[in-house]
C-alpha positions in Angstrom: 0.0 0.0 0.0 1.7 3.3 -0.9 1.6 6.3 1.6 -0.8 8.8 1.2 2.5 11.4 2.1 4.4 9.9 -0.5 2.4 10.1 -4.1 5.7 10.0 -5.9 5.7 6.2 -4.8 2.7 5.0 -6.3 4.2 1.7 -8.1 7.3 1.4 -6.0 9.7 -1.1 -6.5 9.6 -3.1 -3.6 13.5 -3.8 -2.3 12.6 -7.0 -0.2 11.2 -9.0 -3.2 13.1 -12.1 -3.4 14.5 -11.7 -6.9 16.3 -8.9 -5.4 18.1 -10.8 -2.7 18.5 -13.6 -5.3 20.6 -11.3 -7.9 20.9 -7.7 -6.1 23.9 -6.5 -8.7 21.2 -7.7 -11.6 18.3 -6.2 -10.0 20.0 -3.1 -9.5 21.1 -2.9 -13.0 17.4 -3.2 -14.4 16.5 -0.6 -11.9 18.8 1.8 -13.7 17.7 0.2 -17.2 13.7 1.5 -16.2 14.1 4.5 -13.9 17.3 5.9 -14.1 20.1 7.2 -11.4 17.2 7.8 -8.5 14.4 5.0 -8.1 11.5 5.5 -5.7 11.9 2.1 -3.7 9.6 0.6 -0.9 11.8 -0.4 2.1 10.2 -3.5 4.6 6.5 -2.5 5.6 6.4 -0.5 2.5 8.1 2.4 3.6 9.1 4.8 1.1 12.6 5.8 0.4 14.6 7.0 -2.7 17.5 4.8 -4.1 20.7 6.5 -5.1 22.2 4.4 -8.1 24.3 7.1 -10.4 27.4 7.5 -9.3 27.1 11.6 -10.2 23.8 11.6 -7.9 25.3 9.7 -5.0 28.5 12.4 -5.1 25.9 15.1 -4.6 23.9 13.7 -1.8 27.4 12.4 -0.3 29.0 16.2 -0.7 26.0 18.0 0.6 25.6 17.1 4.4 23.6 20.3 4.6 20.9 19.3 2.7 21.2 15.4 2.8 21.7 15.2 6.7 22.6 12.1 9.1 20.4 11.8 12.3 18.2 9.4 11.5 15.6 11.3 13.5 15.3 13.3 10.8 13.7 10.6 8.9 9.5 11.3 7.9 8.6 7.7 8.4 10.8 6.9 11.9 7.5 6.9 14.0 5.9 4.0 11.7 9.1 1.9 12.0 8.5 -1.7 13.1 9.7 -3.3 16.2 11.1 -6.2 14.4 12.5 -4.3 11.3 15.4 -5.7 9.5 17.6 -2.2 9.0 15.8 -1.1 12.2 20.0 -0.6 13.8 20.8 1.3 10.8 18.1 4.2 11.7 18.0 4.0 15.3 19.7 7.1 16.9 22.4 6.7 19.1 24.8 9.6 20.5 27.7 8.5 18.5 29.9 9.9 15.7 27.5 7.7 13.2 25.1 10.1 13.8 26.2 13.7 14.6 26.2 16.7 12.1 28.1 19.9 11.9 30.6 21.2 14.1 29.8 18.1 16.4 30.6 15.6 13.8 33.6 17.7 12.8 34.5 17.7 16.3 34.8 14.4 16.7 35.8 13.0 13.6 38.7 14.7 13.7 39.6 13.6 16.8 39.1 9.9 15.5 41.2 10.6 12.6 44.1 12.0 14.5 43.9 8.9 16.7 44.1 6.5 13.5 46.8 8.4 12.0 49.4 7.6 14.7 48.9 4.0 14.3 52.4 2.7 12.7 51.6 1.2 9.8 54.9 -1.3 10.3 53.5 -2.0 14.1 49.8 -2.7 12.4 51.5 -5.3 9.8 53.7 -6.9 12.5 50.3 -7.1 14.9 47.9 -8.7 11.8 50.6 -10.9 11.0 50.5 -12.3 14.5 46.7 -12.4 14.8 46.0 -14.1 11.7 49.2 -16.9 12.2 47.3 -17.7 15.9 43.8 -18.2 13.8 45.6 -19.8 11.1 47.7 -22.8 14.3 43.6 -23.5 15.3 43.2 -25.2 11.9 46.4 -25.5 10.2 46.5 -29.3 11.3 42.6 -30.0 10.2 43.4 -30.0 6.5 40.0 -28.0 6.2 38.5 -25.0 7.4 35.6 -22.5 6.3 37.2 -19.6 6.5 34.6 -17.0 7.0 33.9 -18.2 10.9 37.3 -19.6 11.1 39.4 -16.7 9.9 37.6 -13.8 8.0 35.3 -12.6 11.2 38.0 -13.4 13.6 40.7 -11.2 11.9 39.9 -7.5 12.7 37.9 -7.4 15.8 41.3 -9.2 17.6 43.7 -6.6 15.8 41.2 -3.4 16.6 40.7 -4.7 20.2 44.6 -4.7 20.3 45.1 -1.3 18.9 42.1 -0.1 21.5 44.9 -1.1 24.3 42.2 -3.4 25.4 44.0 -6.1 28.4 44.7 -9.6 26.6 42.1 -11.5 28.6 39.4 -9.2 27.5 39.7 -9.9 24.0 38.5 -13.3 23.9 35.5 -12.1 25.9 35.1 -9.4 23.1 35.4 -12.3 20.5 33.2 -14.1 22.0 30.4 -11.1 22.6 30.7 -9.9 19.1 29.8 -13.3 17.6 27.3 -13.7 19.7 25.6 -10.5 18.8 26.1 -11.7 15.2 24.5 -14.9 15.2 22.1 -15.3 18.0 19.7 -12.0 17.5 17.5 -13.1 20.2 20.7 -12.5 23.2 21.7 -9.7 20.7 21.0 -6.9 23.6 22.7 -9.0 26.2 25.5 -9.7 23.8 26.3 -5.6 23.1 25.8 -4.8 26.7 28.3 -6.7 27.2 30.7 -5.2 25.0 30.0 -1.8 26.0 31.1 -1.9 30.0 34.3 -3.8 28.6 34.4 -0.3 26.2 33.8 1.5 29.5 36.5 -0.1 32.0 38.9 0.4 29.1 37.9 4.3 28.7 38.0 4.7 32.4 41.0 3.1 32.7 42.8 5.1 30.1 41.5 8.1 31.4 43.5 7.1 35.1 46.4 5.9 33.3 47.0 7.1 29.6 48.8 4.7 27.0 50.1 4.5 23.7 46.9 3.0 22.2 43.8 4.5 20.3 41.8 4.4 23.8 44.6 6.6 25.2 45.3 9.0 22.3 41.2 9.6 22.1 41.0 10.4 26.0 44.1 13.1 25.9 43.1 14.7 22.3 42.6 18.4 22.1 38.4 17.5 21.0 38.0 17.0 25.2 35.8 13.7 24.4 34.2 12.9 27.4 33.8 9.0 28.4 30.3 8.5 26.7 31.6 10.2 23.6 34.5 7.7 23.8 33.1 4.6 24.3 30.5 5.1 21.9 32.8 6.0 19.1 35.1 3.2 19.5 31.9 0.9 19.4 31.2 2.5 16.3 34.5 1.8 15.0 34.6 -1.7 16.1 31.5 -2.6 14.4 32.6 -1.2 11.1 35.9 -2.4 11.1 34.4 -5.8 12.0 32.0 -5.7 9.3 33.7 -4.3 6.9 37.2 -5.9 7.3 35.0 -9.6 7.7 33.3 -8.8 4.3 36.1 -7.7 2.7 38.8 -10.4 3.3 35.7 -13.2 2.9 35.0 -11.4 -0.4 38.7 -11.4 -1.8 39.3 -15.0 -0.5 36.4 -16.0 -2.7 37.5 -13.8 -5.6 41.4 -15.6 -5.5 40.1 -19.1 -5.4 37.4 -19.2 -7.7 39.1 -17.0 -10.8 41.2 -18.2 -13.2 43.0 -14.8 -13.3 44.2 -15.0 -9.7 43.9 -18.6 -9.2 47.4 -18.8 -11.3 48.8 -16.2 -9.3 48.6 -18.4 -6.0 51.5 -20.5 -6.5 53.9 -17.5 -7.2 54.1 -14.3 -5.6 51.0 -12.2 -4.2 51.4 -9.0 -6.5 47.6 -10.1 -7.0 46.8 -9.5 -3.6 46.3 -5.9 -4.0 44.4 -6.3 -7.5 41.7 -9.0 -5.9 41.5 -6.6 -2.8 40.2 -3.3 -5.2 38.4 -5.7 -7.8 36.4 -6.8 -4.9 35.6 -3.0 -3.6 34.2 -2.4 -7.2 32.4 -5.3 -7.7 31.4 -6.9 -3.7 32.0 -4.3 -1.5 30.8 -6.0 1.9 28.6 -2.6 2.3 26.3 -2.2 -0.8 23.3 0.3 0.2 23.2 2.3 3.1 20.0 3.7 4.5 21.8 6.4 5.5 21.0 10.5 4.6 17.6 12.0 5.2 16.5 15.0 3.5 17.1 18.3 5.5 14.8 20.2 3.9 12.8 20.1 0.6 15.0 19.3 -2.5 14.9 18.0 -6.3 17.4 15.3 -7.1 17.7 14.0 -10.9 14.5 15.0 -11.8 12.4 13.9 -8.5 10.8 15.9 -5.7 12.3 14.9 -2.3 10.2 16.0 0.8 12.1 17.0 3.9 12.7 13.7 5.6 12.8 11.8 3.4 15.1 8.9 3.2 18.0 8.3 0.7 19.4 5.1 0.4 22.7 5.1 -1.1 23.7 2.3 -3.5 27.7 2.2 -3.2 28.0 -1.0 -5.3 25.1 0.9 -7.8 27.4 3.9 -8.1 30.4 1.3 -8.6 28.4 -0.1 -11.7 27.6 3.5 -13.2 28.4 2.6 -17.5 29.7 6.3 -16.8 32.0 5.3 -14.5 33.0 2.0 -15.9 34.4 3.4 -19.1 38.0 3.3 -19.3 37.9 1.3 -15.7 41.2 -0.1 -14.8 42.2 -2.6 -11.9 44.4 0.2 -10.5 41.5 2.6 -10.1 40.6 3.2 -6.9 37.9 5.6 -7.5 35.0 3.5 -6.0 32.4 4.4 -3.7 33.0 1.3 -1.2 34.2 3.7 1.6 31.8 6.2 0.5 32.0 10.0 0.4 32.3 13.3 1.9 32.1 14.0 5.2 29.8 10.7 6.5 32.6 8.7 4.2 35.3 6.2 6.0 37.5 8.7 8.1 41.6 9.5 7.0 43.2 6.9 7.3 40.6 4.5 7.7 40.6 3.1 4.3 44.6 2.7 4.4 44.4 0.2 7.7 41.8 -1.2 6.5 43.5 -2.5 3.7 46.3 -3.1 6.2 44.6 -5.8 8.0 42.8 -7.2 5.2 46.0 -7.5 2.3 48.3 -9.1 5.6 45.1 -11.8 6.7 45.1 -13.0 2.6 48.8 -12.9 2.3 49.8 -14.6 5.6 46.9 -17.5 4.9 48.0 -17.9 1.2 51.9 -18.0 2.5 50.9 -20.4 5.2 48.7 -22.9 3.2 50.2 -22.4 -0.3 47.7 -25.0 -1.8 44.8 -24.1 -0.7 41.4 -24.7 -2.6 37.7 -24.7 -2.3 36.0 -27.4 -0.8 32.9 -27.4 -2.8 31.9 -26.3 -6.1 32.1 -21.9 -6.3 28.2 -22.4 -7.4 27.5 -23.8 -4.1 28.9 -20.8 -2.5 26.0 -18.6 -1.2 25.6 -15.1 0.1 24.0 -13.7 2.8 19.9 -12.7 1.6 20.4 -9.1 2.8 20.1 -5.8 0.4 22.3 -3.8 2.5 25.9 -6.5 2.9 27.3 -8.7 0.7 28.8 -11.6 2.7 29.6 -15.0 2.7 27.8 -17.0 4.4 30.4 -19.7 4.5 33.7 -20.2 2.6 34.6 -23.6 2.9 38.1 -24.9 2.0 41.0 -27.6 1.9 44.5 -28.1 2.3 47.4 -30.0 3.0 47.5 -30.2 6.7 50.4 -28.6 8.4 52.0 -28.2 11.7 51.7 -24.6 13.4 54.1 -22.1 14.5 
């Protein structure tokens, strides 16, 4: 049933269908076939939203913060949002850096930023190195693994929990909260509780007794953050350095053992690495839509009347597939939306240690079981059904079985 606020969305396409979890890269293409760079879209429970596929459109929304703003309290439809709602964490407010605007997200940001950017990148290789040949000795002697469980999701919450300055015997109990949160929704609250009074002994603890760790340098920086605003931006980093990094190295895994292009790389050196890593950003980024900008007052984008509140859902991996951006498209081009853009973008240097973390996870597992191989056949590979990350549901592989370090 369309909203009788929203006339523009008589006939909406429907983004829960199944055909467009069954194919979403198709789907989006023969959205862009029929309606162009901005499609009216029906979210779950038929609530309106606009879908931002051209890349050209999604720079405008992603450079404008003024008029396409953040707070998701913003949004027109918030009030009708169901309990049970699939992208209900995506657009529920929390006083983090997610979701401020202006000088507060400035603010902040920068403070995050500054924090990143003293991370040595040399110390950040040595420390991934070291976390992914420990989850490597767990099933190095099995001769199989599926390495999205196994490896993928346990790579950067260990290294970021490192970084944090969080104590040693607190990060399994971090492991073990995050992947509870992640696969058991019903203990989800319990499970990210949990997680955020080990965030707030950590905070509290650097505040007594300052480090050299990202806790440390976000307590002391010139911003004045105060304990809250700490803990709840380092949860926010955490869950999208989790998610992302989990997706990313998944996704690139899957890339290197299925193609024939990097498959005969494997054997020799890892020049490929890098290649797989930005093929992937273009073509799977883990994040592909975002439910993300709300309209700060009454606009016109490509042609269509947006309301004020209404919701834009950027398409990253629809912006990625632009035919205008795609011409001339080389593997060393790097000018993909997966980190997005602007000012609600992936924070300098985010995007550099990501890349960190993920490039040293594929190189130390393809140096440490050089004959690695799928398990089963790449069409029985499946994704997770979900519009907004594409992830692996499982990655099963084998190998020679070897001793570890």
């Amino acid at each position: 049933m369309t909203n009788p606020g929203h006339p523009e969305h008589a006939g909406a396409v429907r983004l829960y269908e199944p055909e467009v979890l069954d194919d979403p890269a198709a789907f989006l293409e023969e959205l862009r076939r029929k309606h162009g760079p901005v499609v009216p879209v029906l979210l779950d429970a038929d609530l309106p939203a606009w879908l931002v596929l051209g890349y050209r459109e999604l720079h405008h929304v992603t450079s404008q913060p003024q008029l396409f703003a953040r707070d998701p309290r913003r949004w027109n439809q918030h009030d009708l949002v169901p309990p049970d709602w699939p992208a209900r964490p995506h657009v529920t407010y929390q006083p983090s850096v997610v979701f401020t605007e202006g000088e507060e997200r400035r603010r902040r940001g920068g403070a995050i930023g500054d924090a990143l950017d003293e991370i040595d990148r040399i110390e950040l290789t040595q420390l991934c190195e070291k976390v992914a040949d420990a989850a490597i000795d767990l099933f190095s002697g099995d001769g199989q693994a599926d390495l999205v469980p196994q490896y993928a999701h346990r790579m950067p919450a260990q290294v970021i929990a490192r970084l944090f300055g969080l104590p040693e015997p607190d990060v399994g109990t971090l492991l073990r909260a995050i992947f509870q949160a992640m696969n058991d929704p019903a203990s989800r609250d319990e499970a990210e509780m949990q997680v955020g009074e080990l965030m707030g002994r950590l905070v509290a603890g650097k505040r007594a007794r300052p480090g050299h760790d990202l806790a440390s340098r976000l307590v002391t920086h010139d911003a004045r953050l105060t304990d809250p605003e700490v803990v709840y931006d380092m949860l926010s980093l955490l869950i999208a350095s989790q998610d992302n990094c989990a997706g990313w190295i998944g996704n690139t895994l899957r890339l290197m053992l299925v193609d024939d292009h990097f498959q005969m790389d494997l054997q020799g050196g890892r020049s490929s690495v890098a290649e797989a890593l930005n093929q992937v950003l273009w073509k799977d980024p883990p994040a592909q839509n975002l439910p993300s900008r709300y309209a700060a007052q009454d606009c016109e984008l490509a042609g269509h009347r947006i309301r004020r509140g209404d919701m834009i859902v950027i398409s990253l991996v629809g912006a990625n597939a632009d035919p205008q951006v795609q011409q001339g498209h080389t593997a060393a081009n790097r000018a993909h939306m997966a980190f997005g853009h602007g000012e609600y973008g992936c924070p300098f240097p985010a995007p550099e240690l990501a890349e960190i973390i993920s490039k040293t996870a594929i190189e130390v597992l393809l140096d440490r079981l050089p004959d690695v191989h799928l398990a089963v056949a790449p069409e029985e590979l499946r994704w997770r059904r979900n519009i907004w990350n594409r992830m692996l549901s499982a990655l099963p592989v084998a190998f020679t079985p070897t001793m570890g370090r």
